[in-house]
RODO-2510 file (C-alpha; in nm, 4 decimals, decimal comma):
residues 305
     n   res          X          Y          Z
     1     x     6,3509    12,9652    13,7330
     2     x     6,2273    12,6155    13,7496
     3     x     6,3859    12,4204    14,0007
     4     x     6,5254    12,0469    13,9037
     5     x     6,4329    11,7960    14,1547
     6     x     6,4765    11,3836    14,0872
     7     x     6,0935    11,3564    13,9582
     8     x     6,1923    11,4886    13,6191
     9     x     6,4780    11,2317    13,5351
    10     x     6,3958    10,9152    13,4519
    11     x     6,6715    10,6606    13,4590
    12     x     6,7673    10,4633    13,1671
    13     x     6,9532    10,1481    13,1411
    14     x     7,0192    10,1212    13,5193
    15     x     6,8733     9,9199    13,7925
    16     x     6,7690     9,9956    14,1497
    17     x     6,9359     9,8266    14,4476
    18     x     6,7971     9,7737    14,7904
    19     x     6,9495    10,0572    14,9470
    20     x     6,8292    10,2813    14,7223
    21     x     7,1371    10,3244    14,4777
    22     x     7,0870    10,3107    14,0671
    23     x     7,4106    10,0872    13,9466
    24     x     7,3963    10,0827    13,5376
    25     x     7,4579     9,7261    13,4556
    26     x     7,8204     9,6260    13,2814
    27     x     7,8538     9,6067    12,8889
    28     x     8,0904     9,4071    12,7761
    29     x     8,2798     9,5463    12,4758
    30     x     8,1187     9,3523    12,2190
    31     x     7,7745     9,3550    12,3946
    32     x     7,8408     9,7439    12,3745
    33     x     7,9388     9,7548    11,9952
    34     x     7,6396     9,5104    11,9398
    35     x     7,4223     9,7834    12,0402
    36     x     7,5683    10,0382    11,8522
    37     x     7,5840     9,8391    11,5061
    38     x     7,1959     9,7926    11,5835
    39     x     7,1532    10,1440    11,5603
    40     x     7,3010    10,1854    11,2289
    41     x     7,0332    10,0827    10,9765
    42     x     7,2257    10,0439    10,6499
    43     x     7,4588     9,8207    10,8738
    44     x     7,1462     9,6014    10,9949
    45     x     6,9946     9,5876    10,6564
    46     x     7,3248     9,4793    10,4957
    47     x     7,3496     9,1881    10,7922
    48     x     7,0120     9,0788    10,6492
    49     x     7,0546     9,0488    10,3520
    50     x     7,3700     8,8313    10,3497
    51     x     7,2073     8,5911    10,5957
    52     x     6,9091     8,5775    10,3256
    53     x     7,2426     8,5575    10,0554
    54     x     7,3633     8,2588    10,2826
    55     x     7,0702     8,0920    10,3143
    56     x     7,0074     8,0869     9,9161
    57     x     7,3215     7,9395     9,8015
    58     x     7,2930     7,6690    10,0650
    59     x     6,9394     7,6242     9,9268
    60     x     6,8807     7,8523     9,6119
    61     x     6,9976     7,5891     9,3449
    62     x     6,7573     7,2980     9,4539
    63     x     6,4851     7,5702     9,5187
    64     x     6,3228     7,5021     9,1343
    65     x     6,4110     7,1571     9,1108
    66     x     6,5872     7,2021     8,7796
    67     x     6,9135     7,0363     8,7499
    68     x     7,1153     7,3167     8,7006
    69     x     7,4182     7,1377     8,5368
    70     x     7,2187     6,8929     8,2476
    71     x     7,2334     7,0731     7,8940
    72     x     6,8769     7,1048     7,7805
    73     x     6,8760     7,2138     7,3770
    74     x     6,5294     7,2797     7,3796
    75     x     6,5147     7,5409     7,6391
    76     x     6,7996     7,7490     7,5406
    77     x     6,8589     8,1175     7,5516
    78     x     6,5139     8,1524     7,7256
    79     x     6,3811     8,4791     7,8716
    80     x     6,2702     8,5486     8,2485
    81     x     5,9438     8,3591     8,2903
    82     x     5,7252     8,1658     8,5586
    83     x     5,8719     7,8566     8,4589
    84     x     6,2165     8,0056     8,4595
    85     x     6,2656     8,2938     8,6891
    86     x     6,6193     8,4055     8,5421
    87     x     6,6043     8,2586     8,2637
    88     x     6,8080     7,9846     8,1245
    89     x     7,1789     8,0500     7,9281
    90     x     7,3169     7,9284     7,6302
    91     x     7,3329     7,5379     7,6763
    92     x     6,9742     7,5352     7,8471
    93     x     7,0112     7,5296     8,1909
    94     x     6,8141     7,7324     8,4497
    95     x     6,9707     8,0423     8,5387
    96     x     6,8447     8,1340     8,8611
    97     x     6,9461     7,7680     8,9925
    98     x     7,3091     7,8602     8,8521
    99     x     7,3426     8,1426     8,9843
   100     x     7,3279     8,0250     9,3243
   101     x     7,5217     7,7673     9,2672
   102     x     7,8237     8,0029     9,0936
   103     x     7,7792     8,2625     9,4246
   104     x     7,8486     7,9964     9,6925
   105     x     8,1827     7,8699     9,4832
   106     x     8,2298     8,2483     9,4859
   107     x     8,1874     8,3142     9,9371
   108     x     8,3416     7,9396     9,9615
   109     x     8,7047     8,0479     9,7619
   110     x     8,6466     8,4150     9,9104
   111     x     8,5940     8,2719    10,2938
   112     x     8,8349     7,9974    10,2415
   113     x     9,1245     8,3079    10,1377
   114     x     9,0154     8,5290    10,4326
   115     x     9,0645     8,2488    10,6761
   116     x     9,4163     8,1799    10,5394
   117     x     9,5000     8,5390    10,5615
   118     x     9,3918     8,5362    10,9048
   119     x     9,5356     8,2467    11,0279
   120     x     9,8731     8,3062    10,8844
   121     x     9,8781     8,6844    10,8916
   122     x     9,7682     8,7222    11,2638
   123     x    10,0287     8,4376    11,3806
   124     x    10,3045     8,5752    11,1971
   125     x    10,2643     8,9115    11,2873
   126     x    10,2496     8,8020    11,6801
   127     x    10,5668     8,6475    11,6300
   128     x    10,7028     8,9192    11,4703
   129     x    10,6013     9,1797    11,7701
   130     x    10,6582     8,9582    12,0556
   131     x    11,0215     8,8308    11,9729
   132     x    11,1700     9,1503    11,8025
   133     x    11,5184     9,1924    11,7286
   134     x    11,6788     9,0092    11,4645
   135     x    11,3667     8,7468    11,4630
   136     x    11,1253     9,0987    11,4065
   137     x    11,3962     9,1942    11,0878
   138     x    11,4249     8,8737    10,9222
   139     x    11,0437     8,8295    10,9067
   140     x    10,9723     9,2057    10,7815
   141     x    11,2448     9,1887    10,5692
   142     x    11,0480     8,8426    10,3668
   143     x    10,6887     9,0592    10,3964
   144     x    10,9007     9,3172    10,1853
   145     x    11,0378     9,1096     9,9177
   146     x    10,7089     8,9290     9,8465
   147     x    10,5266     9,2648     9,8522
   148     x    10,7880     9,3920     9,5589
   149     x    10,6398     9,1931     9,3209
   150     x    10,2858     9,2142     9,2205
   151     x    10,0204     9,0457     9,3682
   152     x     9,8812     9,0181     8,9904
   153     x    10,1712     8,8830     8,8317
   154     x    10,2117     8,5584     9,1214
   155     x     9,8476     8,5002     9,0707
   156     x     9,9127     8,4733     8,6704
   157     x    10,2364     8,2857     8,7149
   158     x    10,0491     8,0288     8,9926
   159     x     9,7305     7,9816     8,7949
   160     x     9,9636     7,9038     8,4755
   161     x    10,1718     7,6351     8,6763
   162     x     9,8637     7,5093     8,9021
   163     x     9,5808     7,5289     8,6299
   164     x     9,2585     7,6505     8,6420
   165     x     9,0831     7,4947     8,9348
   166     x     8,9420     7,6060     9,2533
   167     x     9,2241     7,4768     9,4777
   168     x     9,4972     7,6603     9,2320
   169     x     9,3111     7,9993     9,2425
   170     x     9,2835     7,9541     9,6617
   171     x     9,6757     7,9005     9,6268
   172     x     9,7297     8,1709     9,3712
   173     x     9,5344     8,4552     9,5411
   174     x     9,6708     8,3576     9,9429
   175     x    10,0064     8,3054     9,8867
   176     x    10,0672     8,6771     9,8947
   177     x     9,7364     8,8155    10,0778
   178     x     9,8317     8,7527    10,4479
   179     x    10,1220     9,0155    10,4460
   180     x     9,9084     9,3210    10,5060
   181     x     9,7261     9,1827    10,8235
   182     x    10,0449     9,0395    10,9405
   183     x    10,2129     9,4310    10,9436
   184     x     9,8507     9,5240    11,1097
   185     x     9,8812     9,2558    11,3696
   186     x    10,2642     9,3813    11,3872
   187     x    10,1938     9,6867    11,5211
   188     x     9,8491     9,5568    11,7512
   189     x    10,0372     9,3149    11,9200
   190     x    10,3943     9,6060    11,9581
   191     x    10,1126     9,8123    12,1993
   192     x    10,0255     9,4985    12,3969
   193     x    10,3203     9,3562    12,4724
   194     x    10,3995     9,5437    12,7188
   195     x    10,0634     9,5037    12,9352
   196     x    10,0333     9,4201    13,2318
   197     x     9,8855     9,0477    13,2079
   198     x    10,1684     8,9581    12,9410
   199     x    10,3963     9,0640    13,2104
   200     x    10,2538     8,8406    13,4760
   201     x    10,1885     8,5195    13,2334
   202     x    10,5693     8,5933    13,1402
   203     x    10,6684     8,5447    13,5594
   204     x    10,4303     8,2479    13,5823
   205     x    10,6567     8,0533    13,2823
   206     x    10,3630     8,0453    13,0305
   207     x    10,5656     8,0051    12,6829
   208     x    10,5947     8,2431    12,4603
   209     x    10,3382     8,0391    12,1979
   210     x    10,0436     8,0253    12,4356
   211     x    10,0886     8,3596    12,5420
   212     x    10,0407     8,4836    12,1559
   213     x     9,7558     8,2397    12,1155
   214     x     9,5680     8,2844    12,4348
   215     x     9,6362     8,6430    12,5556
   216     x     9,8080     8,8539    12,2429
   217     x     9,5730     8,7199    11,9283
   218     x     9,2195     8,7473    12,1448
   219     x     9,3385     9,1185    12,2175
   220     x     9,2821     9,2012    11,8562
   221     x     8,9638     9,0343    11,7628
   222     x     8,8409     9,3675    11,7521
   223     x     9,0873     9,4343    11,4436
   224     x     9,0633     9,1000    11,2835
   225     x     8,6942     9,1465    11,2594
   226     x     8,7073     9,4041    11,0358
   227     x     8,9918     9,2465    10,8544
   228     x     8,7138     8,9401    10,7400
   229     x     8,4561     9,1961    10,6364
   230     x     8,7150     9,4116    10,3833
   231     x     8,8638     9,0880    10,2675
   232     x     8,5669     8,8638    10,2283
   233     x     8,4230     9,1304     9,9172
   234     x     8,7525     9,1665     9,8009
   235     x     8,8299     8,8207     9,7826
   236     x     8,4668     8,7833     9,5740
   237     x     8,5740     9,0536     9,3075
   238     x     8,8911     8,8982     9,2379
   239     x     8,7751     8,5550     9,2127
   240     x     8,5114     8,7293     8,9770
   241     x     8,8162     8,9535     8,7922
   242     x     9,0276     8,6813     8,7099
   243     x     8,7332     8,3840     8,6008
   244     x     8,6395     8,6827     8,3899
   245     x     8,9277     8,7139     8,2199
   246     x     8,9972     8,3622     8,2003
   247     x     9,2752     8,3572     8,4699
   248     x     9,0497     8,2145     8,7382
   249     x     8,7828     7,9114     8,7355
   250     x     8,7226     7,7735     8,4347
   251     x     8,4474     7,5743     8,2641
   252     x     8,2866     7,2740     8,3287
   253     x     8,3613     7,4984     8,7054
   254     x     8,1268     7,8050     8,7590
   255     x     8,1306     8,0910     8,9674
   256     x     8,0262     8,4084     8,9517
   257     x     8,2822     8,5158     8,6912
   258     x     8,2114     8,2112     8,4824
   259     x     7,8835     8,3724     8,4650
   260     x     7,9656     8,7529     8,3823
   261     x     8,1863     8,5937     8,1661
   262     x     7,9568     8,4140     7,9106
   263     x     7,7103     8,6211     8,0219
   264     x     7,8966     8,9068     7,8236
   265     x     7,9533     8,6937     7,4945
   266     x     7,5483     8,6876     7,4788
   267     x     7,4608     9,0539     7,6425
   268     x     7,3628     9,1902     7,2783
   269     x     7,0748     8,9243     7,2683
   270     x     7,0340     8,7899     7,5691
   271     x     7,0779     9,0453     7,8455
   272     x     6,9398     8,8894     8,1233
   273     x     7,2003     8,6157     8,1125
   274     x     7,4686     8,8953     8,2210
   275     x     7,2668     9,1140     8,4798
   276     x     7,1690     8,8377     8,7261
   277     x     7,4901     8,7471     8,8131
   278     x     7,6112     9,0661     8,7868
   279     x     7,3440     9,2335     9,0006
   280     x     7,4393     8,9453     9,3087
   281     x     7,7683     8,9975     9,2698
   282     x     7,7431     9,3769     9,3582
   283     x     7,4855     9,3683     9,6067
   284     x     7,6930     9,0922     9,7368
   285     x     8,0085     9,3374     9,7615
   286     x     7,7975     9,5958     9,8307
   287     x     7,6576     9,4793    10,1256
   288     x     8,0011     9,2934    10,2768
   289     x     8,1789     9,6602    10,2309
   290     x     7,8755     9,8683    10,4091
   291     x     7,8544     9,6314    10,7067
   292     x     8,2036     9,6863    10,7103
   293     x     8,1888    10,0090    10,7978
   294     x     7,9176     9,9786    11,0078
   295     x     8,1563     9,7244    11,2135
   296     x     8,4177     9,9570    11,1844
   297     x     8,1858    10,1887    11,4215
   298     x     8,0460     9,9855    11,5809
   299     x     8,4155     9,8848    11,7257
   300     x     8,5731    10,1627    11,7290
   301     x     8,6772    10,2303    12,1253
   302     x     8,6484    10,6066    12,0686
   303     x     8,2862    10,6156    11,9837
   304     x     8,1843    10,3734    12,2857
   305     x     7,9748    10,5636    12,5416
***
């Protein structure tokens, strides 16, 4: 038998000190599931391509130089050309410019919902956890009776009393969204009460508000994280839902919905004026939900090694 000696290792990740003795640097947790989500190449591939997605609606509608809201009757219902490289829609105006335009009213209503979900959800759930007793059942007992009526229906009801506009459908579609991450946060925040440096900020007199904001909410960025990436695609295909079936934004507003949506009056004829917005609104979802699960991973303690 071959016997092992220390010329036939090599060490990785690990540096030498004077003495002699290979220490392995400290990874942070985050520096850790950094390294891990690099590894996952549908993950990394879906990261690029919504930085290239951000980048074009900041800069996609101006790209052509076509004023993407004038009505121009001569250039209407035009195919995919050099001059127009989507196409143009039923009143004339360049598609591709539109487009753009629709899909960052689409991430702006879908951000602007996750952060209210966030916000709310991850403040009311500390509360919940950290005060308990009858504070803990009056609070769960309000989650319940706005989760026993449908999501749907409120949405319907808001949008009818509110109208069609961009700051109704943020109202419509948040008033009832932050009750599932405030039960997550709920039962995060029931583990870590109980830790050790809660303990200690509780002998030192911190109050109870900047000990949920500074040591009990930063213990769960981990979870919240993943919360943004499942919401943020969601958020986008119900925008897209409801402007399609003329519960959400409205015309002379666009978004991607606007866009399916008279984009399906014209299909027969005019294809193309359906299947670019439809095509960025999947990849968009599409990529959202696989770098999801890449984060999901990526963060998960279990996996780290």
């Amino acid at each position: 038998m071959t016997e092992l000696n220390d010329d036939m290792f090599q060490a990785v990740d690990c540096k030498t000190l004077s003495t002699g003795t290979m220490v392995r640097p400290n990874v942070t947790y985050f520096q850790d599931a950094w390294r891990r989500l690099k590894k996952n190449p549908v993950a990394m591939v879906s990261l690029f391509f919504l930085v290239i997605l951000i980048i074009m609606v900041v800069v996609g509608p101006y790209i052509r130089g076509y004023d993407f809201i004038s009505i121009s009757s001569k250039d209407k219902n035009l195919a995919p050309s050099y001059k127009y490289w989507f196409g143009t829609d039923n009143l004339g105006r360049d598609l591709f410019s539109r487009v753009w335009y629709a899909s960052r009213v689409s991430i702006m209503v879908a951000i602007t919902c996750t952060i209210i979900q966030i916000v709310v959800g991850s403040i009311y759930g500390a509360v919940m956890a950290y005060f308990g007793g009858w504070i803990d059942e009056i609070l769960m007992r309000i989650i319940e009776v706005i989760n026993s009526v449908p999501s749907l229906l409120v949405t319907i009801l808001l949008m009818m009393v509110f109208g069609n506009g961009v700051f109704a459908l943020l109202m419509a579609i948040s008033v009832t969204s932050w009750c599932g991450t405030a039960r997550q946060m709920r039962g995060q925040i029931l583990q870590l009460r109980e830790s050790e440096y809660v303990l200690a900020a509780e002998l030192i007199g911190t109050s109870p508000i900047r000990i949920i904001v500074k040591h009990l909410i930063p213990n769960t960025i981990g979870v919240l994280i993943l919360n943004i990436t499942s919401s943020i695609p969601e958020y986008i295909f119900t925008e897209a839902g409801l402007s399609f079936l003329g519960i959400g934004i409205q015309v002379p507003n666009t978004s991607l919905g606007v866009l399916i949506s008279m984009g399906q009056q014209s299909m027969e004829f005019y294809p193309h004026q359906l299947f670019f917005p439809s095509l960025i609104l999947c990849l968009t979802v599409l990529a959202f939900n696989l770098l999801g699960d890449g984060l999901r991973d990526a963060l998960d303690p279990k996996l780290r090694d």
